[in-house]
C-alpha positions, 0 to 999 in steps of 0.5 A: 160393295162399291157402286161405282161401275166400270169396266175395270174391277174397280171393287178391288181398289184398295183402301189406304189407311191414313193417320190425321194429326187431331181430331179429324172433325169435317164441320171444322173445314165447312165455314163459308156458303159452299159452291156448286159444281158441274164436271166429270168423274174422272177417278176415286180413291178409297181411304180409312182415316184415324185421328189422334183420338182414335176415332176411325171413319171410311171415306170416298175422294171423288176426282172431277174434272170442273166444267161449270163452277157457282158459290151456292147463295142464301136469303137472310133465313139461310134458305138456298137460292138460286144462283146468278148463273152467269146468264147474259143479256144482248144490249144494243149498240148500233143505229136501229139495232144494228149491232150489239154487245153481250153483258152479263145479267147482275153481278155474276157468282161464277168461280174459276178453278183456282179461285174455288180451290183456294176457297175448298182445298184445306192443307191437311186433306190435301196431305191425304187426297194430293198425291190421287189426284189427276191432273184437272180435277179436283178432289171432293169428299164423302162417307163410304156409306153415302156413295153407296146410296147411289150408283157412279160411272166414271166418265158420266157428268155430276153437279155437286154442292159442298158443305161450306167451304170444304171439299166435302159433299152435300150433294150431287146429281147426275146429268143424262142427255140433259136430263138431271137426276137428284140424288142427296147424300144427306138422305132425304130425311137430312135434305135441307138440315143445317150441318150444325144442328146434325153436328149437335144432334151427334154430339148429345149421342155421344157416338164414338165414330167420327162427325158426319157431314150434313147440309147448310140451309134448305138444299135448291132444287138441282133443275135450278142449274138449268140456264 
């Protein structure tokens, strides 16, 4: 069952059946380094989606509200760094400090909603998550099996990686008063795995059902969003 709380009886939601045209393939959607994402959870849908190869597969599209937007950053090993987080600096303009100016601290990673959405929204997920989605936000994407890992309210502040460029998660946190709350889809042994070594390992398996996210480079602690 669902842990996604509220007051409603959001365990009855139903779940839509979807058809995808090919083979339904999330490693497909993910070129790019991903961003980082701060906002509210303002709704869910539930989807069963079947490609043209049969292969079936239960997902979660979470709908938040953005608030706070980064692209995720990475040294040239593809460990996760810390991002620019837009910090400014106080540089003087006056006679004896009597006035200044605010810059911004380096180049700045700081995205707008439609510059993210132009990186992570794809034509054939928006066919199934569009006509969901409320307006202000934006629709992101894991297995049903992840989101029961951990425990949603609607309403409550998120901070979420994707997997590249993708509407998919790798990864969210909750913010409580402050306080940051670390919780990995990818589990903690996958924490930091490389999606593309996940995606062989699927491959050598020879599993039938469809390909599962996973995360680029070794995943930054998410008390690194605090400014």
């Amino acid at each position: 069952m669902s842990r996604i709380y509220h007051d409603n009886a959001l365990q009855n939601k139903p779940v839509l059946d979807e058809h995808f045209v090919g083979q339904f393939s999330p490693a497909a959607f993910q070129g790019g380094f991903g961003i980082l994402l701060e906002g509210t959870l303002q709704d869910f849908s539930r989807h069963t989606v079947t490609d043209t190869m049969g292969n079936k597969g239960r997902w979660y599209i979470l709908y938040v509200r953005p608030t706070k937007i980064h692209r995720r950053k990475f040294d040239s090993k593809g460990n996760e760094i810390e991002p620019n987080f837009s910090d400014t600096k106080k540089v003087n303009t006056g006679y004896l400090m009597s006035s200044y100016k605010v810059e911004q601290k380096g180049e700045t990673d700081i995205l707008s909603v439609e510059e993210m959405k132009l990186l992570i929204n794809k034509p054939e997920l928006l066919k199934i998550s569009e006509k969901h989605t409320p307006s202000e936000t934006v629709a992101f994407w894991l297995l049903e099996k992840d989101v029961e890992k951990t425990e949603l309210e609607l309403g409550e502040q998120l901070r979420v990686k994707t997997l590249g460029d993708s509407p998919f998660l790798f990864s969210q946190a909750k913010i409580d008063s402050g306080t940051v709350t670390k919780c990995n889809f990818a589990g903690d042994a996958q924490t930091g795995a490389s999606w593309t070594d996940n995606i062989m390992t699927k491959k050598s398996q020879n599993s039938p059902t469809l390909i599962e996210p996973r995360g680029q480079g070794d995943g930054a602690d998410d008390d690194e969003w605090d400014d």
